[in-house]
DSSP file (Angstrom, degrees, kcal/mol; ACC not computed):
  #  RESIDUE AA STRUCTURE BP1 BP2  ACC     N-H-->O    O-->H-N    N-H-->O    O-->H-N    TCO  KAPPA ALPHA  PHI   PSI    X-CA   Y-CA   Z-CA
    1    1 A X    >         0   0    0      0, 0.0     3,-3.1     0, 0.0     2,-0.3   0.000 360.0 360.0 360.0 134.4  -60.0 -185.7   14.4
    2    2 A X  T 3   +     0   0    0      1,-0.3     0, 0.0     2,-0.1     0, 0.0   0.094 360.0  57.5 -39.1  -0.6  -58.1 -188.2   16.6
    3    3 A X  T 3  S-     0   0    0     -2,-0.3    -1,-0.3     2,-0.1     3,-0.1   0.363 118.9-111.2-126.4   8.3  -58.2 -185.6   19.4
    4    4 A X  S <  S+     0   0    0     -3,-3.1    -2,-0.1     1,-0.2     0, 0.0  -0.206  81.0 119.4 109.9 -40.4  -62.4 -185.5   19.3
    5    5 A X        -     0   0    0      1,-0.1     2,-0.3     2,-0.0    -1,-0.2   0.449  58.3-125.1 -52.2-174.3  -62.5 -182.1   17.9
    6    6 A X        -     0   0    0     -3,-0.1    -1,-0.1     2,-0.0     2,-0.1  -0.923  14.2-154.9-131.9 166.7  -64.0 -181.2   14.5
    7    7 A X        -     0   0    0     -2,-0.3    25,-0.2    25,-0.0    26,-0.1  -0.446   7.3-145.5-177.4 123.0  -63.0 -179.4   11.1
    8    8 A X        -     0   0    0      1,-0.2     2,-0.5    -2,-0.1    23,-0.4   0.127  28.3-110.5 -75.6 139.1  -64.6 -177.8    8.5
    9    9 A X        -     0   0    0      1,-0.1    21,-0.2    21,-0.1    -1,-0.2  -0.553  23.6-159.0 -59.9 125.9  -63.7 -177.9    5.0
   10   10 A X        -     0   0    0     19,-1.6     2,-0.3    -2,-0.5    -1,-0.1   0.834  65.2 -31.1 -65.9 -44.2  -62.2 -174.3    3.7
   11   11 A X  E     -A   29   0A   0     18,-0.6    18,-3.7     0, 0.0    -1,-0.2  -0.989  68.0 -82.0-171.2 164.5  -62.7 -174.9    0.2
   12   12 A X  E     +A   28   0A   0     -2,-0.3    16,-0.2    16,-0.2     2,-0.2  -0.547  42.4 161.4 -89.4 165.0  -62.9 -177.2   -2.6
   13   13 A X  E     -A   27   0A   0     14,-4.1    14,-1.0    -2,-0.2     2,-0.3  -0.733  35.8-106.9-148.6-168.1  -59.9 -178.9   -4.9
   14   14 A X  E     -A   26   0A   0     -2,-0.2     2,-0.3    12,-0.2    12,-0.2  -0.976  27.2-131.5-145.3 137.1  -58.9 -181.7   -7.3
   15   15 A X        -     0   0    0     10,-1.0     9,-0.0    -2,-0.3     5,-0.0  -0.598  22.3-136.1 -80.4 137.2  -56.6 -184.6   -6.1
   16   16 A X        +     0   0    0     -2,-0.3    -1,-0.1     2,-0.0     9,-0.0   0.076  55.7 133.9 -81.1  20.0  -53.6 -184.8   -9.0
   17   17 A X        -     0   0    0      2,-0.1     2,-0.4     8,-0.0     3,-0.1  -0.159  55.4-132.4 -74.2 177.3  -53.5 -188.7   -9.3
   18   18 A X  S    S+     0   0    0      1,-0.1     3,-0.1     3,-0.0    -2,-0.0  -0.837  86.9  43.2-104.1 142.5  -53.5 -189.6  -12.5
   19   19 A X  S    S+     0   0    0     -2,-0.4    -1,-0.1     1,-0.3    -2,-0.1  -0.067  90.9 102.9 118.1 -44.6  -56.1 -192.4  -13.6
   20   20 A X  S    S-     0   0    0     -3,-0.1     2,-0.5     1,-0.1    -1,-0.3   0.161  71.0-117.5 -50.3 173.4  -59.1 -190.9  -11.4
   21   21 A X    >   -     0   0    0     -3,-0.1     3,-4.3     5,-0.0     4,-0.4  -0.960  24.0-109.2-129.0 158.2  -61.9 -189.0  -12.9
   22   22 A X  G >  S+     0   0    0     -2,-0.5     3,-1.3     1,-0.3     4,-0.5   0.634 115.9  58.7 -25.3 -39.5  -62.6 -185.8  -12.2
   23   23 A X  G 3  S+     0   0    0      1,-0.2    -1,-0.3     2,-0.1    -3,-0.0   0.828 109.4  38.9 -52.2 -33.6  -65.4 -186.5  -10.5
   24   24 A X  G <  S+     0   0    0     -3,-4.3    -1,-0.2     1,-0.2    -2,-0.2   0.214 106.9  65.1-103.9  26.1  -63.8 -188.9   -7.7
   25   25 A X  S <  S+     0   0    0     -3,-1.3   -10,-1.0    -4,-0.4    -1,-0.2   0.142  76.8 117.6-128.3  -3.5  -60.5 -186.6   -7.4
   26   26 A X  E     +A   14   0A   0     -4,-0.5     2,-0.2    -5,-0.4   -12,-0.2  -0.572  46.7 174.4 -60.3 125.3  -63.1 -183.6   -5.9
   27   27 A X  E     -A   13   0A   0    -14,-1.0   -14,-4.1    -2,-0.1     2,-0.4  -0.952  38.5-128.0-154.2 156.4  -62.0 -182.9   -2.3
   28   28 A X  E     -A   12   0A   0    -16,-0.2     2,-0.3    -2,-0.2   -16,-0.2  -0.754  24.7-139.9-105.7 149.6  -62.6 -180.9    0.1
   29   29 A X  E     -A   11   0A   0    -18,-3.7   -19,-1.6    -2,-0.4   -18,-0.6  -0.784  16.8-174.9-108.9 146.7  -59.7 -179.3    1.5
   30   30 A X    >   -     0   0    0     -2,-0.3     3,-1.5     3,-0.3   -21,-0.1  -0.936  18.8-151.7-144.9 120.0  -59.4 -178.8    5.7
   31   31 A X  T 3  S+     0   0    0    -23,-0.4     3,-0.3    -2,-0.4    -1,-0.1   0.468  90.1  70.0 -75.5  -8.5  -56.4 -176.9    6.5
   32   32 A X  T 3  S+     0   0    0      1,-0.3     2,-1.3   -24,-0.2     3,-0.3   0.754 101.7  53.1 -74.6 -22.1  -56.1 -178.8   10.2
   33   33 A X  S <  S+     0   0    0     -3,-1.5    -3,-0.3     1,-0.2    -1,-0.3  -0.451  72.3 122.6 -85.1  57.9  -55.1 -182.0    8.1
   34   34 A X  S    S+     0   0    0     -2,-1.3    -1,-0.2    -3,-0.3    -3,-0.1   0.544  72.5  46.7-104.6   8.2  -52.5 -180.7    6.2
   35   35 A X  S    S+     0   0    0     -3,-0.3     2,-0.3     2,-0.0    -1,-0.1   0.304 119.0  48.5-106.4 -15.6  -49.8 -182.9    7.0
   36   36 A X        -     0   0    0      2,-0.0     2,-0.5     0, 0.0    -3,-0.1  -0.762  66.3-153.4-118.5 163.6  -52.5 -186.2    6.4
   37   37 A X        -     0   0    0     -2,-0.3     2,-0.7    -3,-0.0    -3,-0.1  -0.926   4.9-164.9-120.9 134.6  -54.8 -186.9    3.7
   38   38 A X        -     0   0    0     -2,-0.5     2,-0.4    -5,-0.1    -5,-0.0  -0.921   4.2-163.2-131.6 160.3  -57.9 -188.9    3.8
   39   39 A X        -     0   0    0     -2,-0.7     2,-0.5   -12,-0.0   -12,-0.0  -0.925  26.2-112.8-124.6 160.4  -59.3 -189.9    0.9
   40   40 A X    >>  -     0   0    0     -2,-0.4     3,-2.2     1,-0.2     4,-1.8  -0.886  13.4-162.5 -89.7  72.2  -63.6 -191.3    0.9
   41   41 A X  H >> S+     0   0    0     -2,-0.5     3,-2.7     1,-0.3     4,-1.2   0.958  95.3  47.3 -36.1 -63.3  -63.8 -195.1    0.1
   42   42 A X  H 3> S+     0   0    0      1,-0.3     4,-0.5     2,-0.2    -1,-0.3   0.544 104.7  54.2 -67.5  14.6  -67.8 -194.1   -0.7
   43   43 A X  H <> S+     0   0    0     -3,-2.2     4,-1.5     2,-0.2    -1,-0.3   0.713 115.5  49.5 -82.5 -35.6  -67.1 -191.0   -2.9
   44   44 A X  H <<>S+     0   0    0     -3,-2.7     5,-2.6    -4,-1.8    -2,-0.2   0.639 110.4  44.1 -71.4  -8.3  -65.0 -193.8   -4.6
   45   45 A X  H ><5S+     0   0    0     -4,-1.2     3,-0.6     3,-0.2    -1,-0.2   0.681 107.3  57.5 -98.2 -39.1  -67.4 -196.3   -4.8
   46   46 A X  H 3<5S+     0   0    0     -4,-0.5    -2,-0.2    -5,-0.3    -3,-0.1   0.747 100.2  58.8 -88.7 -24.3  -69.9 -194.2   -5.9
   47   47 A X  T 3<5S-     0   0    0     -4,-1.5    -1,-0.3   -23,-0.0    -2,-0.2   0.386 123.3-105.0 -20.6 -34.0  -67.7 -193.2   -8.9
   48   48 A X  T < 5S+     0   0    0     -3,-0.6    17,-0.4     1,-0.3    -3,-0.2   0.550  82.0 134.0 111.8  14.6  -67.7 -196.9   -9.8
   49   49 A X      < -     0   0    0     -5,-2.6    -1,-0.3    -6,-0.2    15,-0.2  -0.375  51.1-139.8 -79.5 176.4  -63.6 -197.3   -8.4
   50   50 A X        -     0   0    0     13,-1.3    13,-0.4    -2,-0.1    -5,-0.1  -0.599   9.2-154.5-128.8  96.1  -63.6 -200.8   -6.0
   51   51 A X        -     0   0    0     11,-0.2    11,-0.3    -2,-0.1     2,-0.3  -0.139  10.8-168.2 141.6 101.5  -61.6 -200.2   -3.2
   52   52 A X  E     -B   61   0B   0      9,-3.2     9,-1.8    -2,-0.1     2,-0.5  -0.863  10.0-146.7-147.1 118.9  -60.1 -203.8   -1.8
   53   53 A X  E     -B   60   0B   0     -2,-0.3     7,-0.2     7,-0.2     6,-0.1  -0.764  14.6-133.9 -73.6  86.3  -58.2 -204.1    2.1
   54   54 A X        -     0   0    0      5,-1.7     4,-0.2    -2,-0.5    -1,-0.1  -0.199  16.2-159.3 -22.1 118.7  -55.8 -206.2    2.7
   55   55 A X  S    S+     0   0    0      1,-0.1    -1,-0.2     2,-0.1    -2,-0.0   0.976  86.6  32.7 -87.7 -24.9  -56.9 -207.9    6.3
   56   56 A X  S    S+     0   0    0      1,-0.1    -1,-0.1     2,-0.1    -2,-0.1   0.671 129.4  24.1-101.7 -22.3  -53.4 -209.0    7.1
   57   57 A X  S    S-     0   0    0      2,-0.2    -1,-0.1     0, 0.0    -2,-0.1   0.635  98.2-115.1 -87.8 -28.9  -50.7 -206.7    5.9
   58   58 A X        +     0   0    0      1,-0.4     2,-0.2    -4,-0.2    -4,-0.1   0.479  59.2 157.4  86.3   1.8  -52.9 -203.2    5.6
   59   59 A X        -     0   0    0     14,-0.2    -5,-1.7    -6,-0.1    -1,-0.4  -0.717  27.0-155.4 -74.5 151.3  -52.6 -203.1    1.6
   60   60 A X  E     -BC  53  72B   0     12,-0.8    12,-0.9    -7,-0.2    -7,-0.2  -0.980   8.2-168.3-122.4 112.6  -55.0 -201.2   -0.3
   61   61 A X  E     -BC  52  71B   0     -9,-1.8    -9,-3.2    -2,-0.2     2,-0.3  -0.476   7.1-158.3 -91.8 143.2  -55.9 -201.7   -3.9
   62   62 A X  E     +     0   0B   0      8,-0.8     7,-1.9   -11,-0.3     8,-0.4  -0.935  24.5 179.4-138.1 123.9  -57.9 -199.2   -5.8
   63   63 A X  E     - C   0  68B   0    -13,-0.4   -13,-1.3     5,-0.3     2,-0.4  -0.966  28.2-173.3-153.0 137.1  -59.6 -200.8   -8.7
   64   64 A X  E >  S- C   0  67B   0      3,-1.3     3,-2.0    -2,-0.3   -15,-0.1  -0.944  76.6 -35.4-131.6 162.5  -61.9 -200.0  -11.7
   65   65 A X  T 3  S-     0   0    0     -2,-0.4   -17,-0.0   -17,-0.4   -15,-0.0   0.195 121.4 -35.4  23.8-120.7  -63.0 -203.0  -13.8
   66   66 A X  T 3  S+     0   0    0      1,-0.1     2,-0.6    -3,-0.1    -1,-0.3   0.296 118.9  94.3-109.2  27.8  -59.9 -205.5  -14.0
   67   67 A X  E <   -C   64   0B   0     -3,-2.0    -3,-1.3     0, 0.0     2,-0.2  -0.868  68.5-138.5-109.5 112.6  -57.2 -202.8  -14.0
   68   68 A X  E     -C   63   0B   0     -2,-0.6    -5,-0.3    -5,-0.2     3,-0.1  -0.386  17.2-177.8 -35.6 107.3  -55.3 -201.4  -10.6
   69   69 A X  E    S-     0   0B   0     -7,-1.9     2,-0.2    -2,-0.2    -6,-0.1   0.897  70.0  -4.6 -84.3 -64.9  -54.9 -197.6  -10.8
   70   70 A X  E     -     0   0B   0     -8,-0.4    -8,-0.8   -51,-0.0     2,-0.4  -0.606  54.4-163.1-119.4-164.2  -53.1 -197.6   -7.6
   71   71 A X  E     -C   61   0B   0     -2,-0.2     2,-0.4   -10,-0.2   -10,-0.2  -0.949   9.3-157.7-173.1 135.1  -52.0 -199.5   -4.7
   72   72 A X  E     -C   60   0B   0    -12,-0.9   -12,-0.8    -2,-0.4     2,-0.6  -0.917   7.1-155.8-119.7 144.4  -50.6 -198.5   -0.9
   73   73 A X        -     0   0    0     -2,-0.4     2,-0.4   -14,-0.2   -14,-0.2  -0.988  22.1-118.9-120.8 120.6  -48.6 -200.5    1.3
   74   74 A X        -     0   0    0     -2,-0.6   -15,-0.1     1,-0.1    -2,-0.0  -0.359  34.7-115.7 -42.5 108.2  -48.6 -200.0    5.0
   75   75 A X              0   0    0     -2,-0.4    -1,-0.1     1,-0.2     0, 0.0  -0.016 360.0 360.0 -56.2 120.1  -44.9 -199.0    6.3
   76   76 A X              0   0    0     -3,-0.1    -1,-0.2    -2,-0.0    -2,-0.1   0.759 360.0 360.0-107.5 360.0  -43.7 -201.6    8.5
């Protein structure tokens, strides 16, 4: 947590994006986040998504073979 502290997951869930598979939309839910999300590059990677950072704008591509399932833009 951004104030040092820690916090334990409550329980487990499934993320509703569309595209995933079941396997890489398993999360653990932690009821102090519940206004953020963080999602696991290496639970995605290990699922076989590829994951690719913009260094100069802060977009983020999520990618399985040669198709984009999603894509995030940093608010500027």
């Amino acid at each position: 947590m951004p104030t040092g502290n820690t916090a334990n997951a409550s329980e487990k869930g499934l993320m509703t994006e569309n595209g995933l598979t079941e396997e890489a939309r398993e999360v653990d839910v932690l009821p102090d986040l519940k206004h953020n999300s963080l999602i696991t590059v290496s639970k995605l990677s290990d699922t076989g998504y590829t994951t690719v950072f913009q260094p100069n704008d802060g977009d983020v591509w999520l990618c399985t073979g040669r198709m984009t399932l999603w894509y995030m833009s940093r608010r500027k």
